[in-house]
C-alpha positions in Angstrom: 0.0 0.0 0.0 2.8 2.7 0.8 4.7 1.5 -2.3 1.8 2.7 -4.5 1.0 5.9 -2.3 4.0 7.3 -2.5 4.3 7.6 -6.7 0.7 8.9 -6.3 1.9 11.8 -4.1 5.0 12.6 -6.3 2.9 12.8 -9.4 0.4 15.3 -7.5 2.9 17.6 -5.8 4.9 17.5 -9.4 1.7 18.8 -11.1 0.6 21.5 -8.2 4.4 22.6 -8.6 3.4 22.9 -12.6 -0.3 24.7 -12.1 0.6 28.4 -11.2 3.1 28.6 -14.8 0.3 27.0 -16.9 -1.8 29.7 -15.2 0.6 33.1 -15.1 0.8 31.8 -19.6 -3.0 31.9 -20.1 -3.6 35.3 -18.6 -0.8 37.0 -20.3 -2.3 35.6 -23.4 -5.5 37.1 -23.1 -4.3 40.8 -22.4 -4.8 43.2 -25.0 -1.9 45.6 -23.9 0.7 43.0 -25.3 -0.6 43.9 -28.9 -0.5 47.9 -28.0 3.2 47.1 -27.3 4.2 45.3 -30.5 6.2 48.2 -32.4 5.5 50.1 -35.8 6.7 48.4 -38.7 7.4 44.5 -37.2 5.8 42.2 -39.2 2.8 40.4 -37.4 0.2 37.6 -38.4 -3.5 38.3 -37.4 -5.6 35.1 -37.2 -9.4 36.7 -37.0 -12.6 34.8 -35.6 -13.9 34.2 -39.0 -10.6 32.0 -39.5 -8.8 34.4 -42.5 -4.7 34.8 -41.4 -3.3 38.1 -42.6 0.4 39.2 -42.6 0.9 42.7 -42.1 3.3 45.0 -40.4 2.0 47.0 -37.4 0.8 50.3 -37.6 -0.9 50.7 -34.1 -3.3 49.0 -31.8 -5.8 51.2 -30.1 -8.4 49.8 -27.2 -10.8 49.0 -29.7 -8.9 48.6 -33.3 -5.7 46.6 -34.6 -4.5 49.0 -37.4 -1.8 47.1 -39.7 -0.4 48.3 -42.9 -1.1 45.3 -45.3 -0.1 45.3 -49.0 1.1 49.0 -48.4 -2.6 50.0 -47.3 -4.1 50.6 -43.8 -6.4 47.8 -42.5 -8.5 48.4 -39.4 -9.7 45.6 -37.8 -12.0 45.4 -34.9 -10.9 44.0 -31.6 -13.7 42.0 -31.1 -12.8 40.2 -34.8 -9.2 39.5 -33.5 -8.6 35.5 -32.5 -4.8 35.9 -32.7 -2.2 37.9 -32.9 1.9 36.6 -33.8 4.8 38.4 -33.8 7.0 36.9 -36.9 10.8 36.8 -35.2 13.9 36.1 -37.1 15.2 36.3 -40.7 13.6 33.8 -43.3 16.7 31.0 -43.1 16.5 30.6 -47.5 19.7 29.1 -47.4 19.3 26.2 -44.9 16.6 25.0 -46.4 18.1 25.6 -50.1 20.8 23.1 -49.0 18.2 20.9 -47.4 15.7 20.7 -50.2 19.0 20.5 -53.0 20.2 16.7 -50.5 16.3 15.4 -50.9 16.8 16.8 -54.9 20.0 15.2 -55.4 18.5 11.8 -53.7 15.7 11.6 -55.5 16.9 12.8 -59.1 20.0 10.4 -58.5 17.5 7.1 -57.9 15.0 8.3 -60.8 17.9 8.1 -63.1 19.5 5.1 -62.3 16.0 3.3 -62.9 16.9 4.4 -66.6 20.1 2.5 -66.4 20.1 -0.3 -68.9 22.8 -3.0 -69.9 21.0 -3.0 -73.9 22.3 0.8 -74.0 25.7 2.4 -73.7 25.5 5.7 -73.3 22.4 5.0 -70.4 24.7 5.8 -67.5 24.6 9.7 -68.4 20.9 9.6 -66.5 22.5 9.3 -63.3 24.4 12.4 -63.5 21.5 14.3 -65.5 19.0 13.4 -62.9 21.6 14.2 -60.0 22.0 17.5 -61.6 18.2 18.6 -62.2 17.4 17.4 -59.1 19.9 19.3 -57.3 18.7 22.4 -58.9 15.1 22.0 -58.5 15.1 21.1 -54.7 17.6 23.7 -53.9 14.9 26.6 -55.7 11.6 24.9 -54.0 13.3 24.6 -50.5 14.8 28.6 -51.4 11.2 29.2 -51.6 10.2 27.4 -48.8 12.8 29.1 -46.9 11.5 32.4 -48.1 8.2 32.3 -46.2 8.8 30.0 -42.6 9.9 32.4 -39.8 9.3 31.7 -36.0 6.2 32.8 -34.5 5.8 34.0 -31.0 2.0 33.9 -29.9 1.4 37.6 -28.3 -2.4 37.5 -27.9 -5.4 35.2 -28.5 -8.7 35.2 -27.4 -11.2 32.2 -27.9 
């Protein structure tokens, strides 16, 4: 009996311990003066209630209005409308995943042209190198583009 109280009580002082974090993160969460914080100009991504994300850079938050500039226009949107708001941290990391999509490329142009690799032809081992090379090239462009567009996210505000 003691054997099995006793992981019982670890396991319910470990969560208690746990409680008052999970708590302190889900009220700072819900408070709109973290948005009237976020400086003019960073770039931000505005989830709304109706389930449309927009990417925008800040112009200002007011107590009842998010204004961002998006597309080079001013866009109001209404508090109340607002599920979400991230701020986009860090550079877009193009090169890491050029390098990382021209590997998979390389791979998988490399094994597509050794299944053209016959004995009945001579001049069939070129496809190996021909598929190696296209396939470096177009998996170093899509994972460019990839690149181009992930940045970290850092959850500000949301409201549910």
């Amino acid at each position: 009996m003691k054997r099995k109280l006793l992981p019982a009580l670890l396991s319910l002082l470990l969560l208690a311990t746990q409680a008052p974090l999970a708590f302190s993160q889900s009220g700072s969460l819900t408070d709109w003066t973290a948005v009237q914080r976020i400086k003019t100009g960073e770039k931000v991504y505005v989830r709304q209630k109706n389930g449309k994300e927009i990417r925008a850079e800040m112009i200002e938050a007011s107590d009842t209005t998010l204004t961002i500039d998006r597309d080079g226009k001013p866009f109001s949107i209404p508090r109340t409308d607002v599920r979400q708001v991230y701020i986009a941290e860090g550079k877009a990391q193009k090169g890491k995943w050029a390098l990382i999509g021209a590997g998979i490329g390389a791979g998988t142009g490399a094994a597509i042209g050794a299944t053209r690799v016959s004995r009945d032809h001579d001049d069939s081992e070129i496809w190996v190198p021909v598929g190696l090379i296209i396939g470096t090239g177009s998996g170093a462009l899509g994972g460019m583009l990839f690149g181009q567009t992930t940045r970290k996210r850092t959850l500000v505000y949301a409201m549910y």
